[in-house]
C-alpha positions in Angstrom: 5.3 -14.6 -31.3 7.2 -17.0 -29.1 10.4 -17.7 -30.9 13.4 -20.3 -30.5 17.2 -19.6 -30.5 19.3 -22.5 -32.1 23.0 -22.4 -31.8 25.9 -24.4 -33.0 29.6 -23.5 -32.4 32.4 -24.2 -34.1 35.6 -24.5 -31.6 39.2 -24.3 -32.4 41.6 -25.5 -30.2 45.4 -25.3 -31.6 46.9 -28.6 -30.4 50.0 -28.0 -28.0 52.9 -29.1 -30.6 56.1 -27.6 -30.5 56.1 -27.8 -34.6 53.5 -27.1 -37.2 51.4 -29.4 -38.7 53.3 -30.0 -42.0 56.6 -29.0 -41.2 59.4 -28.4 -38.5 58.7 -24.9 -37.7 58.4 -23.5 -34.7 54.9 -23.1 -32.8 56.2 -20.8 -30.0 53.9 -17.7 -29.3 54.8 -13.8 -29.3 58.0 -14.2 -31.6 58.9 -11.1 -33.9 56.3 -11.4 -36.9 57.9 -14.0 -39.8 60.4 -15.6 -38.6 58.9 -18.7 -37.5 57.4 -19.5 -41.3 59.1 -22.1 -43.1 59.0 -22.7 -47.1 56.6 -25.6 -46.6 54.4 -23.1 -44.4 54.3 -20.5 -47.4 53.9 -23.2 -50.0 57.0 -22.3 -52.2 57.5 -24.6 -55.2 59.0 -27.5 -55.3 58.2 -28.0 -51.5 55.9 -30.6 -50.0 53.9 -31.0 -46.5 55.0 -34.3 -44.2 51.8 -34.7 -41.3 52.9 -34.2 -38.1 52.4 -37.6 -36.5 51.9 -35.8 -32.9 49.5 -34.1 -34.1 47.0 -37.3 -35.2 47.5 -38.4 -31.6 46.3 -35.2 -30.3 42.8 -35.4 -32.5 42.3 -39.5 -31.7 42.5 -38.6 -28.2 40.3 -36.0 -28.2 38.0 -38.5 -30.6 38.7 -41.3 -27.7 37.9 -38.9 -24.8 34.3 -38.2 -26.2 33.5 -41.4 -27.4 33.3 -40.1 -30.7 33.5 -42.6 -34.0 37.5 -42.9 -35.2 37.1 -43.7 -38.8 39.8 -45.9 -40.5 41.0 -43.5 -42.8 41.0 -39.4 -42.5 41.9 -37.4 -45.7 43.2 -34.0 -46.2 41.7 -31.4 -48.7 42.1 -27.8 -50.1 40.1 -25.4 -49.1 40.1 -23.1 -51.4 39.7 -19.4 -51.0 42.3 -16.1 -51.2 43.1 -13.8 -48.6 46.3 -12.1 -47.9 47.4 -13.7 -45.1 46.7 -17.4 -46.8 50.2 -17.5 -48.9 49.2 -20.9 -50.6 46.1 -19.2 -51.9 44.3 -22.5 -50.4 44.1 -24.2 -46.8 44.9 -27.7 -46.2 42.1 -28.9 -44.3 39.6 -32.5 -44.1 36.2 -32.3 -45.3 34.2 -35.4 -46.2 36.4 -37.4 -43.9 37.6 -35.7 -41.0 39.5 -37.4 -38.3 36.9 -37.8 -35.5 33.6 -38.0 -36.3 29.8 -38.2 -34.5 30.5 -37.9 -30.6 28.8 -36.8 -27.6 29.4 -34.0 -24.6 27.5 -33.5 -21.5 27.1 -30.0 -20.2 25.6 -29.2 -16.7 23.0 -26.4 -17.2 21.9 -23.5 -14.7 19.6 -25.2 -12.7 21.5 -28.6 -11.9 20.2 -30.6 -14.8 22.3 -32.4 -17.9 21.9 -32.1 -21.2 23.9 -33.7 -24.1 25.3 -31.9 -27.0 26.2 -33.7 -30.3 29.4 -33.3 -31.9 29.6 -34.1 -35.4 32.8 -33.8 -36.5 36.3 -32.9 -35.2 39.0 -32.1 -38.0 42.4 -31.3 -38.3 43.6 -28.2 -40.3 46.3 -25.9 -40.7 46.1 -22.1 -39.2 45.7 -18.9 -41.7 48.4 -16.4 -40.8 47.3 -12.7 -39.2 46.2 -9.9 -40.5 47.6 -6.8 -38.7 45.7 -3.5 -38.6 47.0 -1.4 -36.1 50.4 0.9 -36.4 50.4 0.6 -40.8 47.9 3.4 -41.5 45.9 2.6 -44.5 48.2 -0.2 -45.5 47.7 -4.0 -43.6 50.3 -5.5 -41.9 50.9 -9.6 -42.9 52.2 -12.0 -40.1 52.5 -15.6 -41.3 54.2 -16.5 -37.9 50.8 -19.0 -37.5 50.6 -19.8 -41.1 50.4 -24.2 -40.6 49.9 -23.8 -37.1 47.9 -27.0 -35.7 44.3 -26.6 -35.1 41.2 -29.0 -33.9 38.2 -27.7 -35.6 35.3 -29.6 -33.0 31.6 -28.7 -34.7 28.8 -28.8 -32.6 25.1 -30.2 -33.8 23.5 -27.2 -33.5 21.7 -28.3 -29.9 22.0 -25.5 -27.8 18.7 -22.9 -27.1 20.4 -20.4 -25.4 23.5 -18.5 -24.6 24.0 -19.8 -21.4 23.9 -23.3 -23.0 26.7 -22.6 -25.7 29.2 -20.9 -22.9 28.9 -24.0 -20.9 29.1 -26.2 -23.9 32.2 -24.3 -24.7 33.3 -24.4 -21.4 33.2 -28.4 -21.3 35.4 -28.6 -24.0 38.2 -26.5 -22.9 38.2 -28.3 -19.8 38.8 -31.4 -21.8 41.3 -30.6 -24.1 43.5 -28.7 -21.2 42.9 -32.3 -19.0 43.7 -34.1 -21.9 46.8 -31.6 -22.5 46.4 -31.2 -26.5 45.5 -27.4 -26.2 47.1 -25.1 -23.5 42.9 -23.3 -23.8 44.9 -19.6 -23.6 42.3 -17.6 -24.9 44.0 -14.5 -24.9 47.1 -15.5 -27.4 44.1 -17.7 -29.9 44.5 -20.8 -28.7 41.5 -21.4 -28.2 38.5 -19.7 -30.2 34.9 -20.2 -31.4 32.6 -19.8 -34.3 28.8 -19.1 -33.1 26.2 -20.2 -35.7 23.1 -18.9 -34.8 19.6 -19.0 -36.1 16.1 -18.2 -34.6 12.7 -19.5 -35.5 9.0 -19.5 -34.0 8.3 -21.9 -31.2 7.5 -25.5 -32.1 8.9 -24.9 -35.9 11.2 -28.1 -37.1 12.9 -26.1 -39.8 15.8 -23.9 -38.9 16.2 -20.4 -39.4 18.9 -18.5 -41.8 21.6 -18.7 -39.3 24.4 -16.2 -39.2 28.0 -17.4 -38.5 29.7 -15.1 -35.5 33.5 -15.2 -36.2 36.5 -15.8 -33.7 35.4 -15.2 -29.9 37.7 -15.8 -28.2 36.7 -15.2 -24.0 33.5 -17.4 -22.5 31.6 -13.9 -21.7 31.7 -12.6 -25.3 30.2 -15.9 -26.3 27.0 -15.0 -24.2 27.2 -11.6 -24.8 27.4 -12.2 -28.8 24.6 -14.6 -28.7 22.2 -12.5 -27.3 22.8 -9.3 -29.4 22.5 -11.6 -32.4 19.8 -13.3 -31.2 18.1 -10.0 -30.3 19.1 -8.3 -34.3 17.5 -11.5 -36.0 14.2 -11.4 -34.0 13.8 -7.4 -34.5 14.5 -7.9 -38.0 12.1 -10.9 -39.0 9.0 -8.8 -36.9 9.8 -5.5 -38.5 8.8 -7.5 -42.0 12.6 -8.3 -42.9 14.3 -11.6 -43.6 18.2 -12.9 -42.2 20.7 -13.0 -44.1 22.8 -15.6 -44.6 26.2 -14.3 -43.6 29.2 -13.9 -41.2 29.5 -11.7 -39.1 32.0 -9.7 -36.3 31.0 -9.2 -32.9 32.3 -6.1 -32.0 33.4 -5.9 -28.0 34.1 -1.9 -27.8 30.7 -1.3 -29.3 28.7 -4.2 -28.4 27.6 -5.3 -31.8 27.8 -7.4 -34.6 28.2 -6.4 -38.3 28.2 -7.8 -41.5 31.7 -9.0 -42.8 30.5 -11.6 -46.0 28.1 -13.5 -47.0 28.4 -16.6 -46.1 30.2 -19.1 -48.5 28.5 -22.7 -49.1 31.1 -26.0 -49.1 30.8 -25.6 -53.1 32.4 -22.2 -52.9 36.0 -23.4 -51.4 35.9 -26.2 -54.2 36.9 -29.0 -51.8 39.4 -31.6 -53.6 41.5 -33.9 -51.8 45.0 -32.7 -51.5 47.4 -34.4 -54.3 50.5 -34.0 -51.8 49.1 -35.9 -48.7 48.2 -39.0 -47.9 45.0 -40.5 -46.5 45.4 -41.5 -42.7 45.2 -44.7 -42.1 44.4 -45.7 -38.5 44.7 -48.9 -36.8 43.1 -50.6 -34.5 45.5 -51.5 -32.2 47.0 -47.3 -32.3 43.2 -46.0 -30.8 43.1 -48.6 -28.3 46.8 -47.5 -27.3 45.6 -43.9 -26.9 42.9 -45.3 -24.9 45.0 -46.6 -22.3 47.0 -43.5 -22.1 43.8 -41.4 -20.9 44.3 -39.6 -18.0 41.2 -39.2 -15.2 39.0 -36.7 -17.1 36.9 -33.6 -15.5 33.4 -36.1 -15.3 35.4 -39.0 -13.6 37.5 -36.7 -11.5 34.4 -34.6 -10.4 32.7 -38.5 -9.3 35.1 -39.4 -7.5 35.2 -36.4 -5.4 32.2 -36.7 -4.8 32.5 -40.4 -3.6 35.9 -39.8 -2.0 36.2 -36.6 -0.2 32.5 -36.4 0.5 31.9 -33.2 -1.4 28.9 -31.5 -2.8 28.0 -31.6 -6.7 28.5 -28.4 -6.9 31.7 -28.0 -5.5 33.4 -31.1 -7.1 32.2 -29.3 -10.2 33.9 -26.3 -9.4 37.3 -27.8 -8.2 37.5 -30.0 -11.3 36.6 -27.7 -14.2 40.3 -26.9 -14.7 42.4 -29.6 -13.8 45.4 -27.6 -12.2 42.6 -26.1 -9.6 41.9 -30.3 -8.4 45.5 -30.9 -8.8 46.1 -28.2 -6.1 43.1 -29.4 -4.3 44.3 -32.7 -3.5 47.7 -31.6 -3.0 46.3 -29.3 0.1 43.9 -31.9 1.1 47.3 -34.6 1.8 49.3 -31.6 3.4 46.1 -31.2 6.1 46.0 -34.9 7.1 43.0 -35.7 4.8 40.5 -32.9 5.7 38.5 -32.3 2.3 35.4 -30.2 3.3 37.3 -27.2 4.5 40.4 -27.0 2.1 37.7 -26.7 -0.5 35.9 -24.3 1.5 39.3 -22.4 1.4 40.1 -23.0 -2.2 36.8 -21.5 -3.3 36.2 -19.4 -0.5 38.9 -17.4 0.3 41.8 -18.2 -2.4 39.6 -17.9 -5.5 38.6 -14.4 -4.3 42.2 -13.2 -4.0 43.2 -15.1 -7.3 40.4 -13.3 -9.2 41.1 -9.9 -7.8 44.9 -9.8 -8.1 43.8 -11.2 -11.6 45.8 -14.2 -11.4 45.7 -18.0 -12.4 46.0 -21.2 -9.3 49.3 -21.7 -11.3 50.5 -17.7 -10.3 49.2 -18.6 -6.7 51.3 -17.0 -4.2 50.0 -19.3 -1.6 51.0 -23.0 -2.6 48.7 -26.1 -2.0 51.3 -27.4 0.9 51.0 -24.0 2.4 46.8 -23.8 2.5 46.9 -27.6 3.8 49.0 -26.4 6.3 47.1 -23.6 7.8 43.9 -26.2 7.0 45.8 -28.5 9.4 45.8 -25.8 12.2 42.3 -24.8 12.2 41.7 -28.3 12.2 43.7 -28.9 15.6 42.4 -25.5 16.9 45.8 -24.1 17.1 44.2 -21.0 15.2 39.9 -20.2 14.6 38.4 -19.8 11.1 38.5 -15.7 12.1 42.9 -15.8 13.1 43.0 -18.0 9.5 42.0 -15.1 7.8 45.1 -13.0 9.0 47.4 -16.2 8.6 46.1 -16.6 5.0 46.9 -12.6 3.9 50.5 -13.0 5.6 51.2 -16.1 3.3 49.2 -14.4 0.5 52.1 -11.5 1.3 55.1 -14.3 1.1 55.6 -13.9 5.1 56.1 -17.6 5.6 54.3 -20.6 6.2 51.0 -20.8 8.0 53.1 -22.1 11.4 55.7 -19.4 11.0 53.7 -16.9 10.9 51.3 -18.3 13.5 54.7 -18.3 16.2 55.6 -15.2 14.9 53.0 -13.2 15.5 52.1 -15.1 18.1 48.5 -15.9 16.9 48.0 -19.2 18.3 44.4 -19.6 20.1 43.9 -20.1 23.5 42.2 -23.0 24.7 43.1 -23.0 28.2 39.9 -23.8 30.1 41.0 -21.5 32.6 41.7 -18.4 30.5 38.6 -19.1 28.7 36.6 -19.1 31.9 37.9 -15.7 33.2 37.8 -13.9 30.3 34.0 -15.2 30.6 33.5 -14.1 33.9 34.6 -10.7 33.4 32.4 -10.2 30.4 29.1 -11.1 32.7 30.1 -9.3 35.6 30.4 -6.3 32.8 27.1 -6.8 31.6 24.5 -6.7 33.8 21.5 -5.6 31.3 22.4 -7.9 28.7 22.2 -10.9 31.1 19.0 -10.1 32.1 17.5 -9.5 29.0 19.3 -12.9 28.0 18.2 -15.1 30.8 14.5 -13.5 30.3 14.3 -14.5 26.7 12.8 -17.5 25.4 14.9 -20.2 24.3 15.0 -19.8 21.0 16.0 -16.2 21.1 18.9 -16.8 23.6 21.1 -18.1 20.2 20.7 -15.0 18.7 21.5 -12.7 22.1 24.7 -14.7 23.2 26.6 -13.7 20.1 26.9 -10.4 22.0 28.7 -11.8 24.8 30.9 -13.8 22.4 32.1 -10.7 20.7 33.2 -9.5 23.8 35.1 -11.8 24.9 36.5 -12.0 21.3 37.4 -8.8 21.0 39.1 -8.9 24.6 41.4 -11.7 23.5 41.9 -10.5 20.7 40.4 -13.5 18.3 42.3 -15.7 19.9 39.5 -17.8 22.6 38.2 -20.6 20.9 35.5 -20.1 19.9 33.5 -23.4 21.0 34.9 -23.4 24.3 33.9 -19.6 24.9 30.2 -20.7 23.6 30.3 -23.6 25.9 31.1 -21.9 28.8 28.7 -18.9 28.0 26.1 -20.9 28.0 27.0 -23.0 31.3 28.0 -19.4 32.8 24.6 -17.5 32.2 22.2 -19.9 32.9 23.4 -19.5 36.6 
């Protein structure tokens, strides 16, 4: 039997404010556990919640951003449920009127096409504190430092068919919220995390499956890799004669599984009411079309006008825009080399993003500034150095030896493109090669290409890298034809 994955996440992004959601706590990451949580945060009596009015801005812009429905009026609610590291025995969340509701994303799949994903709901919500395992032996280990932390909970229609479809679903929306500058998308500390609802059924079906809810991924590759072992567990089970379980589930990383944590609750179960100490929202008008005209250039429009402006492939406009500090440093290099867009971006992706990915570092940790790449762009451009002498100037600057023209004078790199020079180096490699320019100038035309590149390397090597390389080509071929 042919059979059909369908897949809907849940995302939550924590929105960058420096304070929680219903109080003046701190948000700051990594400080000793509880002693960032507040009365309000561990719902002491007598205390009461006050919204964070950052924090509505944050969601209507995200709302805004995806042309998503703003309703008039948002309302919080309890969800109710008790775990240890819930103090208030209940979460203040939204429910039957979230914030943001019934918007749109498009992702760009594998092979070049679009597809559109629905979002039908984006809520606001206050973070659970952290259950600590390690270091307490049998005993847990409570840290309520997160406890009212701000979070965006964005649900996905469940649209996606494969793995490959959710990561780049998931993908989309980090790359909005970080251009939008509501989350800071650090995946590491749980900033930004994911739900995976997924459910299989047999080709051509319209009912869904029993999905299973895969809890708090929290990297793009353990999305995939989630997917498909879940995907894989559900279809062996249904053919060997069993039936899914509705439920939630862990993926487990170190052994590359998922297992059963609970069954999975139903709305009913949380006994939804709307919270007695908060107000509805209220939103106007005039506030949504304010946040509108504070939008900055989002990753679609940026990747267009690449595109348009700086003559680039689709492809690589879509790389250099996916995180918006990467086309930030793009532009910046492309002004520092006098305009020329094709090979900074040849060098961003090329050459930089290699070294950033094995040294295991962000664009922001870059060692080599945009000002500096434009730079040595600039000098390849004017032929002061060739694409094979950039190489070295690029590790020197990767090394903090200087800029790209210091280190060019100082190890005196700069390429020689005095015809003379040129033509004697030239000359001596011919004279040197007798069977080679036979076997050259008795080859047919079209083989010729491939047999001067041994000439060229000699004449390379002999100047040390230096020759430029389209004069040496010109000449060779002037040179051996006689």
């Amino acid at each position: 039997m042919e059979w059909e994955t369908v897949i809907g996440l849940e995302i939550h992004a924590q929105l960058a404010t420096k304070s929680k959601i219903f109080s003046g706590a701190s948000t700051t990451y990594g400080s000793e556990p509880n002693t960032q949580a507040c009365a309000v945060d561990l719902g002491l009596p007598g205390v009461l919640p006050v919204i964070n009015k950052e924090v509505v801005s944050m969601a209507v812009k995200f709302g805004v951003a995806i042309g998503a429905i703003i309703p008039e009026r948002s309302v919080f609610a309890r969800k109710n449920y008790f775990y240890p590291d819930l103090p208030k025995g209940y979460q203040i969340s939204q429910f039957e009127h979230p914030i943001v509701s019934r918007g749109n994303i498009e992702i760009e799949l594998e092979d070049g096409t679009t597809k559109t994903v629905g979002v039908t709901r984006a809520h606001l919500e206050e973070d659970a504190g952290k259950s600590m395992h390690d270091g307490f032996g049998d005993n847990t280990g409570i840290d309520l430092n997160r406890a009212g932390t701000p979070l965006l909970e964005i649900v996905s229609e469940p649209d996606m068919r494969n793995a490959k479809e959710a990561v780049a679903y998931m993908k989309k929306i980090h790359s909005i919220v970080r251009y939008l500058e509501i989350c800071d998308g650090n995946m590491q500390e749980g900033s930004f995390r994911c739900d995976a609802n997924v459910s299989v059924r047999p080709k051509g079906q319209k009912e869904y499956g029993t999905r299973a809810e895969l809890k708090n991924i929290n990297s793009f590759r353990f999305v995939e890799t989630a997917i498909n072992i879940e995907v894989e567990r559900q279809i062996d089970l249904i053919e060997e004669g069993g039936s899914v379980l509705q439920e939630t589930r862990l993926y487990d990383a170190n052994k590359n599984e998922t297992r059963s944590m609970r069954s999975k609750e139903e709305a009913n179960d949380y006994r939804y009411f709307p919270d007695p100490d908060l107000l509805p929202i209220d939103i106007e008008a005039s506030f949504i079309e304010q946040i509108k005209s504070e939008l900055p250039e989002l990753p679609d429009a940026k990747k267009q006008r690449f595109i348009n402006d700086f003559n680039l492939s689709e492809y690589d406009s879509g790389v250099l825009t996916a995180q918006k500090e990467m086309a930030d440093y793009f532009e910046t290099c492309v002004k520092a080399a006098n305009g020329e867009s094709k090979l900074s971006s040849n060098w961003i992706t090329g050459e930089l993003a290699a070294s950033l990915n094995k040294a295991n570092k962000d664009i922001n940790d870059s060692p080599v500034s945009a000002e500096m790449l434009g730079g040595m762009v600039k000098r390849i451009k004017d032929d002061t150095i060739s694409g094979k002498i950039a190489k070295q100037v690029f590790e020197a600057m990767w090394n903090a030896e200087g800029d790209a023209d210091a280190i060019i004078e100082s190890k005196g790199l700069k390429q020689v493109t005095d015809t003379g020079a040129i033509e004697k180096l030239v000359e001596d490699v011919i004279a040197n090669s007798p069977d080679q320019v036979a076997q050259y100038q008795a080859a047919p035309e079209e083989k010729q290409g491939k047999l001067i590149g041994y000439f060229v390397g000699q004449i390379m090597k002999q100047s040390q890298g230096k020759a430029n390389p389209k004069q040496v080509n010109e000449l060779l071929k002037v040179k051996l034809k006689s």
